[in-house]
N, C-alpha and C positions, 0 to 999 in steps of 0.2 A: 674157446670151447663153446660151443654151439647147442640148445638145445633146442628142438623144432616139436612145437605141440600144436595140433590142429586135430580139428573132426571133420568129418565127412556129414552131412546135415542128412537126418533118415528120409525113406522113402515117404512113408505117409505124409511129411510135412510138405513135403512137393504136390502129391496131387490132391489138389485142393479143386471141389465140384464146380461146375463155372456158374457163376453169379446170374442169377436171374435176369438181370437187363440185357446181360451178354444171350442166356437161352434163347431170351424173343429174339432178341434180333437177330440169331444162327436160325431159331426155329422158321422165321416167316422170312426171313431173305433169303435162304439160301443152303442149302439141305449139304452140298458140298464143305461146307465151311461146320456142319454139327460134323460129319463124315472125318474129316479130317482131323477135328480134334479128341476122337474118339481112337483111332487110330495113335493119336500120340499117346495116349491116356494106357492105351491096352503096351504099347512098346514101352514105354515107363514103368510101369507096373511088370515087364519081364527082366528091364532092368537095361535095356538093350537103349541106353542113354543118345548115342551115336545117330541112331536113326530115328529115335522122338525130336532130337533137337533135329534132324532134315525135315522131319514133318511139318515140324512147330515154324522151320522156316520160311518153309511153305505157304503156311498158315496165316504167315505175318506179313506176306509180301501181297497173298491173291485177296487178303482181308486187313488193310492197316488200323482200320475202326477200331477193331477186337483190341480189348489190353489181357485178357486173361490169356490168350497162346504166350506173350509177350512173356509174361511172370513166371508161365511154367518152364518156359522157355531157360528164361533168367536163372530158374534154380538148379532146373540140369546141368546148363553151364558150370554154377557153381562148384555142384558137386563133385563134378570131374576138373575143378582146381581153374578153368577158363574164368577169371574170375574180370577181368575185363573185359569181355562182351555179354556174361552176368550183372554186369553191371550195367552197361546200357540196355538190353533188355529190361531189367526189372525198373528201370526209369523209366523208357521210352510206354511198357505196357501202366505201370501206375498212374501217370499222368494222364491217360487214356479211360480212367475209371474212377469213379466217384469217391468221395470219402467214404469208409467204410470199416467200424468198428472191428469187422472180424479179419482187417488188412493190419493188424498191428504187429504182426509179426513180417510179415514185406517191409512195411515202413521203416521196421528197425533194420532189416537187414539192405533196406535198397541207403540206408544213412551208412552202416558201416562200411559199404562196400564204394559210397562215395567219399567217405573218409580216408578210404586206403590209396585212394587216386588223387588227394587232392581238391576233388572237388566241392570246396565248401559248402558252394548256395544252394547245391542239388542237398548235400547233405542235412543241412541248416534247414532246408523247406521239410523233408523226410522224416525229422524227429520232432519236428512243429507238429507234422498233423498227424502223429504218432501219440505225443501227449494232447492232442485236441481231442484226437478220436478214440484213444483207448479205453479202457473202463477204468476205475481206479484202482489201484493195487498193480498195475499193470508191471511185469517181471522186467522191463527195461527201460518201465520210469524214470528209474535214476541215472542210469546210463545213459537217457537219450538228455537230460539235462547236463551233466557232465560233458557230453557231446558238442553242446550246443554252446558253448563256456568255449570251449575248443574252437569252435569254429570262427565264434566273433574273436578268440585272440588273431587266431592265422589271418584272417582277414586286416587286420590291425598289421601285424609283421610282415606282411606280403608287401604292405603298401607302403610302409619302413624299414625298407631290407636295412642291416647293421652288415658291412663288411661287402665283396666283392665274392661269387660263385668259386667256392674251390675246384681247381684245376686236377683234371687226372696224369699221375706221373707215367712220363712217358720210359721207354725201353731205357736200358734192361728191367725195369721192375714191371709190375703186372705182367707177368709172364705166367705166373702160375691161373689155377680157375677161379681161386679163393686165396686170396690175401689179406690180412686182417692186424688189430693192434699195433700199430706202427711206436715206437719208442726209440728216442736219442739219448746219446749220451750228452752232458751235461756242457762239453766244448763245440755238439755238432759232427762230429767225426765218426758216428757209426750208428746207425738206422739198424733196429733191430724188428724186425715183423716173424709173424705168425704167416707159414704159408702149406696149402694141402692142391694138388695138382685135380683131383678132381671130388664130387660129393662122395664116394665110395673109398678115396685113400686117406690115410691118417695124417695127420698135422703134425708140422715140421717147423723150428726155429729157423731163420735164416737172417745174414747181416748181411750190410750193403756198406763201405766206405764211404764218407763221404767227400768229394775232391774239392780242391780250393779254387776252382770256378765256378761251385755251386752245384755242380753234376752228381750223379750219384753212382757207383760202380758197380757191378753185377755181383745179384746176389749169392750167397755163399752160405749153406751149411755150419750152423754156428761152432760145434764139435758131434765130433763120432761119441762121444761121452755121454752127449747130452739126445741126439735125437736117436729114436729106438725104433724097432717096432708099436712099439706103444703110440699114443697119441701124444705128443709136447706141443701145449700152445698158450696163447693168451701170455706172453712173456712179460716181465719188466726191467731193466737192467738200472744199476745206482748210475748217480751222475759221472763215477771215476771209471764205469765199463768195467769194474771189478764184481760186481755180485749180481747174482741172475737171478729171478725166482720166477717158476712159470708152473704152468697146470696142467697133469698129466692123469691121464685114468684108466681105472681097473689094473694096475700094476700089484706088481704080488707084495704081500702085508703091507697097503694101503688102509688109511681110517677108513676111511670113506670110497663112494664108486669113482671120484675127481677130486683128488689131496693136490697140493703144493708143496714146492720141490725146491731146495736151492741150491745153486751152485758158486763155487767162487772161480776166478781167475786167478793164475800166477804164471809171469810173462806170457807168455800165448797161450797158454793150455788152461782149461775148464778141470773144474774136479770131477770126480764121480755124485750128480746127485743127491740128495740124502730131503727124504721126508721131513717135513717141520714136525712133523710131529702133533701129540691130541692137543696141545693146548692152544697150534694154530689151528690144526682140519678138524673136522667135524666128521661123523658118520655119513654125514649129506652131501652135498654139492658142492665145493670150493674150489673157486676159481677168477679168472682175472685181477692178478694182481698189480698193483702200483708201489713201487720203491722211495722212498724219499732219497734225497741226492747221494745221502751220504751211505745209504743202504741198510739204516736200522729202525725204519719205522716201516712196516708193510702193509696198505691197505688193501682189500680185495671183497672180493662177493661172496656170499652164503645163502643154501635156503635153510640153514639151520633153525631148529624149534626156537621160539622165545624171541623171535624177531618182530620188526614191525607188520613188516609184509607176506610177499612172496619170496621176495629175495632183497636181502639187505648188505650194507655196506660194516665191515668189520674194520678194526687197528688191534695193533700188537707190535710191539718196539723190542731192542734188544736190551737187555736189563746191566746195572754194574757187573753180574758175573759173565755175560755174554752169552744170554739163554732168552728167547724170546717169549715174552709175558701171556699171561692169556688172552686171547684175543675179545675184543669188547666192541659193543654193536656201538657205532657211534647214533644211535637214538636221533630226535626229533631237534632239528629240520629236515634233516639231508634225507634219512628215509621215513618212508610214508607208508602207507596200506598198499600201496602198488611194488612194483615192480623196482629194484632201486642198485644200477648195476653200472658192469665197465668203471669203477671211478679213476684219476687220475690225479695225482698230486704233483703240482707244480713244480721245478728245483728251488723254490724260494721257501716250499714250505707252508707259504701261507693262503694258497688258492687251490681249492677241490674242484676236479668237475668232474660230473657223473652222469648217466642216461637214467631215466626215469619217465612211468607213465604216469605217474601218484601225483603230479601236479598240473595246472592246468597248462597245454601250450599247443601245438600243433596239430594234437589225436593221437600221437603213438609215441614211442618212446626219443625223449629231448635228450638235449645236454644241456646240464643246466650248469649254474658256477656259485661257489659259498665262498667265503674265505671265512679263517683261523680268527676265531676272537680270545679264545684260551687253549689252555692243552684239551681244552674234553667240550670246546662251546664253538660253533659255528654259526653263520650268518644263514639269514635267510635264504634261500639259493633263488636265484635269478634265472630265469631261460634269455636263451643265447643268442633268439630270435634268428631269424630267416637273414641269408639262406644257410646258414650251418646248419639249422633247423629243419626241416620239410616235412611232407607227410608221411613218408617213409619211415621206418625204423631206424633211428641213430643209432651206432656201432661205437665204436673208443672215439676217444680223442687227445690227442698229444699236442702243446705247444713249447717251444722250443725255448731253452732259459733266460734267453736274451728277448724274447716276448714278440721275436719277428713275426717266427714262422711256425705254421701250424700242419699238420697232420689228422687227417681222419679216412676213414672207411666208408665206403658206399657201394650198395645193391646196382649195378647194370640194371640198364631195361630188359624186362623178359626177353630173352627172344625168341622165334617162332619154333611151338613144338617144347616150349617148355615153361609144364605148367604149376610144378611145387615151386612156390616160395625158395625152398632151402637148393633148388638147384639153379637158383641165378648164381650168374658171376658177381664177385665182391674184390673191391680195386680200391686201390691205394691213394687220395688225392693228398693237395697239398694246398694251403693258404696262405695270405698274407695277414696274419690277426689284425683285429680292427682294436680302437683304441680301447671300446665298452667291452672288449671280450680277454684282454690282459688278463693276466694275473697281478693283484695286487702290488708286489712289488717284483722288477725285473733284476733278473741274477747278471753275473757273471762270474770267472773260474779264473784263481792262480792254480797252474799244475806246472811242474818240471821232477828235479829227480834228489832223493838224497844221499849225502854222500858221508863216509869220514872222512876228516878233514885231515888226516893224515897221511891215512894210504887213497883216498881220492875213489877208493871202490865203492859201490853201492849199496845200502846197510835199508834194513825194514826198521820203519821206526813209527808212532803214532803220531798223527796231523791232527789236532786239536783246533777247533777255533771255536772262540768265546764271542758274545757279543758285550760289549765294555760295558753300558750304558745297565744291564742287566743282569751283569756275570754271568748270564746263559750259556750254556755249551751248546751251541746252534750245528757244529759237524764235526767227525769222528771219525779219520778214515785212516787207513794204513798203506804207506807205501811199499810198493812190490819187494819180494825179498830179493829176485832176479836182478830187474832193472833198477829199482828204488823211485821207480816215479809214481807221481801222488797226482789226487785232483781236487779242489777243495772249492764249490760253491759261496760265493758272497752275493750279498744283498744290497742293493744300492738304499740310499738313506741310515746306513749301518757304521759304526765304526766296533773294528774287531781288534782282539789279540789274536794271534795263531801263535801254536806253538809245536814245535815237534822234537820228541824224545825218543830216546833209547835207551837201553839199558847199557852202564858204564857208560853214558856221555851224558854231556853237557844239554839241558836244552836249549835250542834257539828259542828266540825271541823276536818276532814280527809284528808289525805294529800295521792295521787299514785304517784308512779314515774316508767312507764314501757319505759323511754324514750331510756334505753341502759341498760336491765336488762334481762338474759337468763332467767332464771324465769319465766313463766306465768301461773302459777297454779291459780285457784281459789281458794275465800276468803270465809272462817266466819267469818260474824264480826258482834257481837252484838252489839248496840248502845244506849248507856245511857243520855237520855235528863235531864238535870238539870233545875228545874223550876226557874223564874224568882222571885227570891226572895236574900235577904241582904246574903252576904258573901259568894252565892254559886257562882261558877267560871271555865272559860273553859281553855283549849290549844289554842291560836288560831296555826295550822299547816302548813298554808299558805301562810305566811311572808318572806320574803326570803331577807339576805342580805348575803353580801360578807364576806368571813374572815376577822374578826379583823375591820369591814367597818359596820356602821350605817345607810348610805341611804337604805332605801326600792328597791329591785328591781322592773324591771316593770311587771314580774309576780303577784308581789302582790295585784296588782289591784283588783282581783278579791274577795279576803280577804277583804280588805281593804272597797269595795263599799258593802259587805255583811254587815261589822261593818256600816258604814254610814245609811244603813236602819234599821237595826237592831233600834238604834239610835233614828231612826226618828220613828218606831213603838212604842216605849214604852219612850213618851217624858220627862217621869217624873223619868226616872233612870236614876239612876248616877254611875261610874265606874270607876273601876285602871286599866292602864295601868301597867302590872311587867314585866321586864324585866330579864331575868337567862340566865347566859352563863355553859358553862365547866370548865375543873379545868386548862386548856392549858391558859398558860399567870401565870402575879403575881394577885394579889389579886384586888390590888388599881386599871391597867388596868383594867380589868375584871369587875369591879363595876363600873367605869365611860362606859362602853361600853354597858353594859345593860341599865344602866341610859341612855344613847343618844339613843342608840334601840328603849325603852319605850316611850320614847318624841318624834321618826320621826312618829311612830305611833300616838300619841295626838296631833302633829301639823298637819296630815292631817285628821283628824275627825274635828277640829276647821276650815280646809279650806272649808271643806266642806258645814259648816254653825250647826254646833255641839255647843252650848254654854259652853262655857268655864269652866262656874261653873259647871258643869254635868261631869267634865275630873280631874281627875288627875293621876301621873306617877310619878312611880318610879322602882331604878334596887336594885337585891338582889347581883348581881355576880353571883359565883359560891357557895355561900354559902346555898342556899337549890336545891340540886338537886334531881329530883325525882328516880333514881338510880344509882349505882355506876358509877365512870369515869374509867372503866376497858377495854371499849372496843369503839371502833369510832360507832358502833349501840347505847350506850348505853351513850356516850358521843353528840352524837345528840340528842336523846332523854331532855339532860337538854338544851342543846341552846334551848331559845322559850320565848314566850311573851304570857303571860295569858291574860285574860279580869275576873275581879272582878266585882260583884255587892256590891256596896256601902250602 
């Protein structure tokens, strides 16, 4: 969602008297050349822009000495939005004329207008003898130092490009005039964008498959549910492609003129919509949202009151009851007095990145990057430097979980005959992320499908995963009731539980270990619920004790308080504790070791307030393993502690 704010610069500020050194020398050289610019002065003043700038060109070619046709020149351009031959004009005519206190408004405007091009040294010289020459108190003082801040960074990153010039994606995409927010799901398989066919029609969700050559497939209308007459745009999809949240406006009993909207998935179909509601939107502007992977935390933009800025960066998570909190600015670093918008959250969770002008980097709005130091404390945010960076205005940016591959947006060159800003073309490119522009830690995804384990049909059930090391609940997701397939984000350097339940069944028990493993492929893993019924029985995977040692580590907590509820759900089962080692040791150890195993397990479900009568424990040893002891993979696999239904 787009919003385009400009002014038109007024009349009087363009015709400005021509400067005394310029009079003599019109007046004693050459009466043609006072004629002339009198002539533009009187066609400016009717308004008739078109034929003062033929004048003024006139002017500028049969007189190149003159800088004042030059300036006026420059500003008519402006004003009628040619803002690239405004800008050599009001260069080519100020260099032509002396310093001069009452040019301090040229100077600022011949620096901004070389700031929107790129051009540093032009710009850099322009606010130099802007603060040389103004008087003090000067209304663009501060701006033109802020400016100049700017200009020595780009200069600095021009000459340190970080990364290789993103690529524009070729057909079927950029098809539309305006393509915008590009977002993946979490495996890679479906490119979700914002797209409107021209500056006058409304914005539209569209996806693209993605194929396993790398290609991308033509894009597609995400549902008839979801795009309206209305406007839908600025999407963000969770890492499983199941929950959608995008920004739509002026819709009927909306908070606000631009509220957010979500939707979920089951099997192939979209819901109908539904407002988040006051304690996401605002009366004001809210828009561009970001999903975290698992689709319960939603960041996005506001210019709601009591921010820092203009426009600030908001969170709001989904609570124990499954109601989304109040949305809270996340405050100082990330936003600042400027402008502080698009943000994106990485699938890991632990890297922001957002456009902003509120800090120092190129001249107009960067993308910068913070990571996660607590739930409510972020890093100082870093610009992302050139060329992701440019003089231009940055638009989103998406990089992909596995920390390849990058997505952003970018403005076309004008082309000829078009002179607003808001009617360039805006196109899709694509990158190779550099190593300084990652996301702190790189993901990767188990998804497959869940089943009962009985009738083998496809059951919804909750996918949980905990990070051990912290008992963190790090994702939350629910597989489809349709199909039963799920997606779950990991984090390399992580060792997790997963777990996933239903009601009347058994929970699995999954155990990751990416804590010191080269490895990070993604997983299939299909998942077999056992119902709760007599004799049927799981792994638990998540116990952990020491070689040849009985006490439970303190990882296992997390195991451990799953069994506790587990427990207190279903008050009227009753269970064994079994205990199974390896074939490493003699017999007789090996049986007392499982046995004490199986009991540190029963005596902390009794501390917990488990009845006693509901428990009992015992060890087999090594004597049923579930496969051979040929290999230390295959000899872990028999260490472990089951849970039986009695």
């Amino acid at each position: 969602m787009r919003r385009i704010l400009f002014a038109v610069p007024m009349l009087a500020s363009m015709l400005l008297p021509l400067g005394a050194s310029a009079q003599a020398t019109l007046a004693t050289a050459n009466t043609k050349a006072r004629s002339l610019w009198d002539k533009a002065q009187i066609q400016a003043k009717e308004r008739n822009f078109t034929k003062a700038i033929e004048t003024l060109t006139v002017l500028n070619q049969k007189f190149p000495s003159l800088g004042e046709p030059y300036v006026l020149r420059g500003s008519l351009l402006k004003a009628m939005g040619d803002n690239r031959p405004a800008f050599e004009a009001y260069r080519d005519g100020l260099a032509k004329l002396p310093a001069d206190a009452n040019r301090a408004n040229d100077y600022y405007t011949l620096g901004e207008l070389a700031m929107s091009f790129g051009e540093y040294q032009t710009a850099a010289e322009s606010y130099r003898r802007l603060l040389k020459t103004g008087p003090k108190g000067q209304r663009f003082a501060s701006r033109a130092q802020r400016q100049l801040l700017n200009c020595e960074f780009a200069a600095k990153a021009i000459a340190n490009p970080v990364g290789v010039q993103p690529e524009r994606l070729g057909a079927p995409l950029n098809t539309f005039r305006f393509q915008y927010f590009p977002a993946l799901t979490a495996d890679n398989r479906f490119l979700v964008f914002t797209g409107r066919a021209t500056s006058e029609s409304g914005e539209d969700l569209f996806v693209s498959k993605m194929n396993k050559d790398g290609s991308i497939g033509d894009p597609a209308s995400i549902s008839p549910f979801i795009n309206t007459p209305y406007n839908e745009g600025a999407g963000t999809i969770s890492g499983d492609g199941k929950t959608l949240v995008f920004a739509s406006c002026d819709r009927p009993n909306s908070v606000g003129n631009c509220d957010l909207y979500i939707s979920r998935r089951t099997g192939n179909n979209w819901s109908k919509p539904q407002n988040l509601g006051r304690t996401v939107n605002s009366v004001e502007w809210d828009s561009q949202p970001t999903l975290s992977a698992d689709g319960r935390t939603l960041y996005f933009t506001s210019t709601r009151r009591g921010g820092q800025g203009q426009e600030d960066i908001y969170v709001t998570t989904v609570d124990a009851n499954g109601n989304w909190t109040p949305a809270r600015n996340l405050g100082r670093p990330v936003n600042t007095p400027g402008k502080d918008m698009a943000p994106f959250i990485h699938a890991s969770s632990t890297t922001l990145y957002y456009v902003t002008d509120g800090l120092v980097g190129m001249g107009g709005l960067d993308v910068y990057r913070c990571e996660m130091q607590s739930a409510t404390a972020w890093s100082e945010p870093t610009n992302l430097g050139y060329p992701l960076n440019t003089h231009e205005n940055e638009a989103s940016l998406f990089i992909s979980s596995d920390n390849r591959r990058g997505f952003c947006s970018r403005s076309r060159a004008a082309e000829p005959g078009v002179r607003k800003e808001q009617d360039r073309p805006v196109e899709l490119f694509s990158f190779e992320v550099p190593q300084q522009v990652r996301a702190r830690e790189t993901s990767t995804y188990t998804q497959g499908r869940v089943f009962d384990a009985v009738t083998k049909k496809p059951i919804q059930a909750d996918v949980q995963l905990y990070d051990l090391n912290t008992d963190e609940l790090t994702q939350y997701v629910t597989s489809d009731s349709e199909n039963g397939d799920y997606t779950v984000v990991l984090n390399e350097g992580r060792q997790y539980a997963m777990y996933a339940a239903a009601n009347k069944y058994l929970m699995s028990s999954l155990s990751f270990d990416y804590s010191d493993k080269r490895s990070f492929d993604p997983l299939v893993l299909d998942i077999y619920l056992e119902p709760v019924r007599s004799g049927r029985s799981i792994v638990l995977n998540n116990l952990f004790f020491d070689t040849r040692e009985y006490a439970l580590k303190p990882k296992s907590r997390t195991e451990l308080n799953r069994l506790v509820g587990f427990m207190k759900q279903y008050p009227e089962v009753q269970v064994e504790i079994i205990g199974h080692t390896d074939d490493v040791g003699s017999d007789d150890d090996n049986l007392v070791l499982s046995q004490n195993r199986a009991k540190s397990v029963y005596s902390y479900l009794i501390s917990q307030g488990v009845k006693v009568n509901r428990l009992r424990f015992k060890g087999y040893g090594e004597s049923k393993p579930l496969v051979a002891n040929d290999t230390e993979g295959h000899r872990q696999q028999n260490r472990r502690i089951e849970l039986r239904i009695l």
